[in-house]
Structure formats: structure tokens, C-alpha cells
C-alpha positions, -999 to +999 in steps of 0.1 A: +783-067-689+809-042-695+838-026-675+839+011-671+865+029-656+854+048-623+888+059-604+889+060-570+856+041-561+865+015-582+877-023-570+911-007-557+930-037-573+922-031-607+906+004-612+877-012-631+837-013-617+817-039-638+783-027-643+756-032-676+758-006-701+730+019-708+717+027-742+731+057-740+762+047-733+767+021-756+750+047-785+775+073-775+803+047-780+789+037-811+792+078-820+831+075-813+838+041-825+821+052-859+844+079-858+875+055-852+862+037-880+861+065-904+898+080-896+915+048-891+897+024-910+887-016-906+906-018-874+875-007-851+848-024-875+847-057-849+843-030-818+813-009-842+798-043-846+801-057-807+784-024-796+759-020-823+747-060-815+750-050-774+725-020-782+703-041-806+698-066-775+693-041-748+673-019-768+650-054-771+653-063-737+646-029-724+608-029-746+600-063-737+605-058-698+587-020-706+556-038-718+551-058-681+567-033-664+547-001-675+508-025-673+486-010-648+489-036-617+456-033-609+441-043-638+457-072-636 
């Protein structure tokens, strides 16, 4: 689960919506972080690794629910 900022529509005592991260999202933070990582150095490396392991296990999760989810239900 991750926080994502969302303004107005958000919880209005703290800005913040909590709400599971998309692979596209987490691969397009991965773009940036690498980024981070390559003008500023070890600092973000901890951040590149959290994200990378968070799209590793949703990238798995998403295939294994795929397989059950795509099956023709009546062949079943």
C-alpha cells in the first residue's frame, strides 16, 4: 500500500489517499528514483530497491491472479 498525494479529494486532514500502486506507477518511480540515484548518489539506493522489490511482487501477483482470472469459466 502506498500514499499518493491527491489534493482536494484526499482525506482532508492529511492530504494523503492510500491506495495500491500500479505497475506503472511504481516503474515510472523507479525511472525517477534511478535518476535520483545517478545525480545524487547512494542516498536514494534503499528507495530504488523498496520500489524495484514492490514491482517484482506485484508484477507476480498480477500473473498469478491473470492465469485464474483470464480461464474460460465455462470450461471449468
Amino acid at each position: 500500500m502506498a500514499l499518493i498525494w491527491f489534493g482536494p479529494e484526499a482525506n482532508p486532514k492529511t492530504n494523503w489517499l492510500s491506495v495500491e500502486p500500479t505497475i506503472e506507477n511504481l516503474e515510472k518511480s523507479l525511472r525517477k528514483v534511478a535518476r535520483l540515484v545517478e545525480a545524487y548518489g547512494d542516498e536514494y539506493w534503499p528507495t530504488f530497491e523498496r520500489l524495484e522489490k514492490e514491482l517484482k511482487a506485484k508484477q507476480n501477483k498480477d500473473t498469478r491472479l491473470n492465469k485464474y482470472l483470464t480461464f474460460d469459466e465455462y470450461n471449468s
